[in-house]
N, C-alpha and C positions, 0 to 999 in steps of 0.2 A: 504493500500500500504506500509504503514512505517514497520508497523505490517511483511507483508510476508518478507522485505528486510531484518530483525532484524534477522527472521528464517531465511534466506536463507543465514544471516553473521554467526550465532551460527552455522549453520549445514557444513559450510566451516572449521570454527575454529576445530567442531569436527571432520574432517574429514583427517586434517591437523594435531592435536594432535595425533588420531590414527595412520598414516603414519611415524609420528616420534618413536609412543610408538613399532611397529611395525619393523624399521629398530633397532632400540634400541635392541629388544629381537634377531633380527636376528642377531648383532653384540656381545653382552654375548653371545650367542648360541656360535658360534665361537670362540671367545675366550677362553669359557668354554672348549669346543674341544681342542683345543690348550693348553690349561692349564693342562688338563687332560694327555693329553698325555704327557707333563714334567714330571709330578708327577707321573706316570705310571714307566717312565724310570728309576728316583732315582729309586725308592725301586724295580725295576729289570721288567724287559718288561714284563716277562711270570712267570707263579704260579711252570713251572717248570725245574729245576735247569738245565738240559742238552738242553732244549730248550734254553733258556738265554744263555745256551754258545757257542748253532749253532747262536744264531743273534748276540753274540759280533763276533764270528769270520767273520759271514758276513760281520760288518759294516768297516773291513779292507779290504775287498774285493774292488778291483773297479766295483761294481753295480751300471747301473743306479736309478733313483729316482724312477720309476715304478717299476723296478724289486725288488729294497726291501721291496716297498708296497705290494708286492706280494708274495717275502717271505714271510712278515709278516701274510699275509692273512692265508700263508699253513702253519704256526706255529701256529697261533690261532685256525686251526681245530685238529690239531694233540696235542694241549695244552686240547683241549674239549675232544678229544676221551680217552685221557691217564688221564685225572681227572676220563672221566666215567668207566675206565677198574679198577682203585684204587679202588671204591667201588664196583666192580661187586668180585674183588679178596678179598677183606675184606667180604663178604658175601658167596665167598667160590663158585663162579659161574667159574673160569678159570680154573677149575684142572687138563687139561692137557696143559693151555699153550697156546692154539691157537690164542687166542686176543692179549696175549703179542707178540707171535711172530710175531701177522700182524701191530703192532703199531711199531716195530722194522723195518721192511719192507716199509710200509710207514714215515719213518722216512730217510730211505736207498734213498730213492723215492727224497726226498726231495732234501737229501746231495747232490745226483747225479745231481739233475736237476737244482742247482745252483753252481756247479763247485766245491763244496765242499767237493768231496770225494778221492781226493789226483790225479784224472784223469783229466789231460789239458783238454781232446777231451769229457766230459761228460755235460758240461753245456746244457740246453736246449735253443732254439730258443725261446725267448720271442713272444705274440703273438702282441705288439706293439713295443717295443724297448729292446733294450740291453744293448749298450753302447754307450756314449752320441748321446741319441734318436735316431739311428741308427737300423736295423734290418738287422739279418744273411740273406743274399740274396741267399744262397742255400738250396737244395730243401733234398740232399744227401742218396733219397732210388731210386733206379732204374726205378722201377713201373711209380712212381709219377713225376721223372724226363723224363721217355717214354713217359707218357702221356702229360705232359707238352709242351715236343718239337714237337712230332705230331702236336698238332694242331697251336701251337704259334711258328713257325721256323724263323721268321726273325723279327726283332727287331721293333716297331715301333715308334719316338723319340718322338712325341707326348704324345702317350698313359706313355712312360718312364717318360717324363718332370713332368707330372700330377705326376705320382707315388712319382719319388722321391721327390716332394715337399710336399707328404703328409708322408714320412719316410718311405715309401713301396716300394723300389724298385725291379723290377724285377729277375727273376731266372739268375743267372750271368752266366751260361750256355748253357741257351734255354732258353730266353725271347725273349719277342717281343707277334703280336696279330693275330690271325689268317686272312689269308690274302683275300679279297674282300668279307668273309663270312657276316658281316652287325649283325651280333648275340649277340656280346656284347657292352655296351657304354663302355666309361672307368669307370663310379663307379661299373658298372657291373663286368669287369675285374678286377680290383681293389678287389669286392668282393670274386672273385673267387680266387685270390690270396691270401687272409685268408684264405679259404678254403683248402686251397690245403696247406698251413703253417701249420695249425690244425691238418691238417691229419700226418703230419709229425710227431707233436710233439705227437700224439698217438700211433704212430709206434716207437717212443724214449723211452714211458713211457713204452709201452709194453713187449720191450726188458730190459729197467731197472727191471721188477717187475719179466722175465722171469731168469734172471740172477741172482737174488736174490733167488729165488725157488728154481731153478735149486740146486746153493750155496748149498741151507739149507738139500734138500735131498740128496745130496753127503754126508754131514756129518752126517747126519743120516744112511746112505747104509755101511759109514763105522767105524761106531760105534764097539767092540770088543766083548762088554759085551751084550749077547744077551736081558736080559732084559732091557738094555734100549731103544734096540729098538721095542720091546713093547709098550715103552709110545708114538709110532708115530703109531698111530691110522689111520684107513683106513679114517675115516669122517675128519680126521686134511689133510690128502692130498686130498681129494675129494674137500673138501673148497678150496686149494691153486688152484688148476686145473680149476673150476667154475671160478674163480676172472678171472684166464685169458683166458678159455675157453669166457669171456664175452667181456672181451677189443679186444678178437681178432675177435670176429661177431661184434661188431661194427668198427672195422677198414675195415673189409672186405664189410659190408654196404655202408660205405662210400667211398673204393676207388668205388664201382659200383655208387655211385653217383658221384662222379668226373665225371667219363669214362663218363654215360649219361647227365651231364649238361657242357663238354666240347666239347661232341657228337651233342646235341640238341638246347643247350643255356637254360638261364634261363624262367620257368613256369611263366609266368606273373603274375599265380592267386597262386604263392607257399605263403604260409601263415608267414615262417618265416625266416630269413636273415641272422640268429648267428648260426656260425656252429658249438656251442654245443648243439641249441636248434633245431638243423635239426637232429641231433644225437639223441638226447632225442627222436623227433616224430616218427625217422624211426622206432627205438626199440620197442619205444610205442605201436605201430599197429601191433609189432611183440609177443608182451605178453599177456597175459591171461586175458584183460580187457574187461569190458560188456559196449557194448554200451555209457550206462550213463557216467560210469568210462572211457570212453576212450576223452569222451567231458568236460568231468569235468576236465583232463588233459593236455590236449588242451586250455583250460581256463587257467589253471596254467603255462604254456610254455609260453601264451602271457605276464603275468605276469615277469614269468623270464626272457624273450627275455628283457623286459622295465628295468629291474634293468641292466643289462649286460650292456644295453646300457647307463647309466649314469654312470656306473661304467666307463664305455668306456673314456666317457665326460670330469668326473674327474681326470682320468690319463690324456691324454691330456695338462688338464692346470696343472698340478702339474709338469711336463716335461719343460709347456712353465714356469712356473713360479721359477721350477731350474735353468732354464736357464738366465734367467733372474736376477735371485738373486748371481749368477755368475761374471754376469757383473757387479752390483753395486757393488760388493765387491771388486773390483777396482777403484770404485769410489771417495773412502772417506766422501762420503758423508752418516754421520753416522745415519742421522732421514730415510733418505733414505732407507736404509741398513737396520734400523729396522722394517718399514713397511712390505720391504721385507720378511723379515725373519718369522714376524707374520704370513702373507699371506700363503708361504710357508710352514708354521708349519700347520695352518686350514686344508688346501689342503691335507698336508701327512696324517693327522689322517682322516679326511671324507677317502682319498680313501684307508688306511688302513681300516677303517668301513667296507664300500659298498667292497673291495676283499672280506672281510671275510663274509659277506653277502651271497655274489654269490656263492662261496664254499660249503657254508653250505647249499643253497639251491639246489645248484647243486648235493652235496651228498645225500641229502634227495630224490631226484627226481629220483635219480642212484639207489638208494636202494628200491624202491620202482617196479621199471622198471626191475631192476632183480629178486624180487622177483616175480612177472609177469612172464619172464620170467622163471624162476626153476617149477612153476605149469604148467608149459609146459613140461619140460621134463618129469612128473613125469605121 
């Protein structure tokens, strides 16, 4: 008896020891993050030089705390793709140009889509907040404002109260919930108004990337010297026209998903909830995959749906924990203040991490999907 109680005090102690050694490593962990990210900033955010000077001019922006996490996100893809183009051009693989010029476009993409391109009216709608956690309540393409007030014509202050207390408020326009139809709860509606926010900011990015094309072959149409226009290659515009001949079958995908799930209401048995990875699926079943290959990606969607969603998680508290460190800082209270500010720092770097994550996975996922798609056309 004395015997089992001896083990059963040793197997507490060890059990107790691990628990400690265990938040121990979760608390270095973090800080390590934290720390990293200081030391990151001295010696300059990103590896390259005009990157580093779109995020100092950002950080005089008034962004909120997600939205620069976000920038930062699309500055670490476009830091990865312009390290990979340096050595594809040092090996003598860009000789007409076409990489550079798409890294300069998505670059274009960028400026625009955070106010940065000398255009008031060019920011984009963040898909959580904007400014102080706040989100654009209009909707501002016709289609998607038609379809909106069609079925939601009068306002309902319930389904509203919900919204705005989760920082969703409805179309300032046409809001409200369609009326004695029983179709959707409010996280349902709530969901659908991501959805329909998402669509928008596709139809922003598609006209940013059409305006930039557009740009680039004017100055090529009027070029003087005939051989220069020579070096603009029929497969150098075949690629610009692909890129958006692709963003615009998925916009047009998905308003006909609007139209039928504000037509029908939501699939009880739909498989996934993120309306990039509904995007992903539609396309998916619309490309050149075999059977195996189209389950095997499907497995990978669930995958990226779960990162989305803790990415989600971590903005979130990074917002409530801005906000918060806000207030202490009227405080005076200086142990206070510094907690804060630790916390804070952990938060921005994880969801700096997990943006740049999702990006990367989401572009690898994109490129894959089109190329699917092009063995279609061909």
């Amino acid at each position: 008896m004395a015997a089992a109680q001896a083990l059963a005090a040793v197997g507490a102690a060890l059990l107790l020891a691990a628990s400690i050694q265990a938040s121990k490593y979760s608390r270095e962990a973090n800080e390590g993050l934290a720390a990293a990210g200081a030391k990151r900033r001295e010696a300059g955010e990103f590896r390259v030089v005009r990157l580093n000077q779109v995020w100092e001019k950002a950080q005089r922006l008034h962004l909120s705390a997600v939205k620069l996490a976000e920038l930062h996100s699309d500055l670490k893809i476009q830091e990865k793709d312009e390290l990979s183009w340096k050595k594809l051009k040092a090996e003598g693989l860009d000789e007409d140009g076409e990489k550079e010029a798409k890294l300069r476009r998505n670059l274009n993409v960028i400026m625009t889509k955070y106010g940065m391109n000398g255009k008031k009216d060019s920011q984009l709608a963040d898909t959580n907040y904007i400014k102080d956690g706040t989100e654009s309540d209009t909707l501002d393409d016709p289609r998607l404002e038609k379809l909106w007030s069609k079925y939601w014509p009068n306002c309902c202050g319930l389904w509203l109260t919900s919204l705005c207390s989760k920082g969703i408020p409805p179309a300032s326009r046409s809001p409200g919930v369609a009326k004695n139809s029983g179709k959707f709860s409010d996280d349902e509606l709530d969901k659908l108004w991501r959805e329909f926010k998402h669509h928008k900011e596709k139809i922003h990015e598609y006209n940013i990337l059409l305006e930039t094309v557009s740009r680039t072959e004017d100055i090529h149409k009027n070029v003087i010297n005939p051989s220069e226009e020579n070096l603009v290659k029929e497969e150098i515009l075949h690629n610009k026209h692909r890129e958006l001949k692709d963003k615009l079958r998925s916009i047009n995908q998905g308003f006909e998903r609007l139209r039928k799930v504000s037509h029908q209401g939501y699939d009880t048995n739909s498989e996934f909830e993120e309306p990039r990875v509904i995007d992903l699926w539609d396309m998916a079943k619309s490309a050149n995959f075999t059977e195996k290959e189209l389950e095997s990606f499907r497995e990978e969607l669930k995958h990226f749906e779960a990162k989305i969603e803790k990415h989600h998680h971590y903005q979130k508290q990074l917002e409530i924990s801005h906000q918060k460190l806000k207030h202490v800082e009227g405080t005076g209270d200086k142990d206070h203040l510094n907690r804060n500010k630790e916390k804070y720092a952990m938060l921005e770097e994880k969801t700096k991490e997990l943006g740049y994550k999702v990006k990367k996975h989401l572009q690898d996922l994109s490129s894959r999907i089109s190329q699917g798609l092009q063995h279609n056309e061909l």
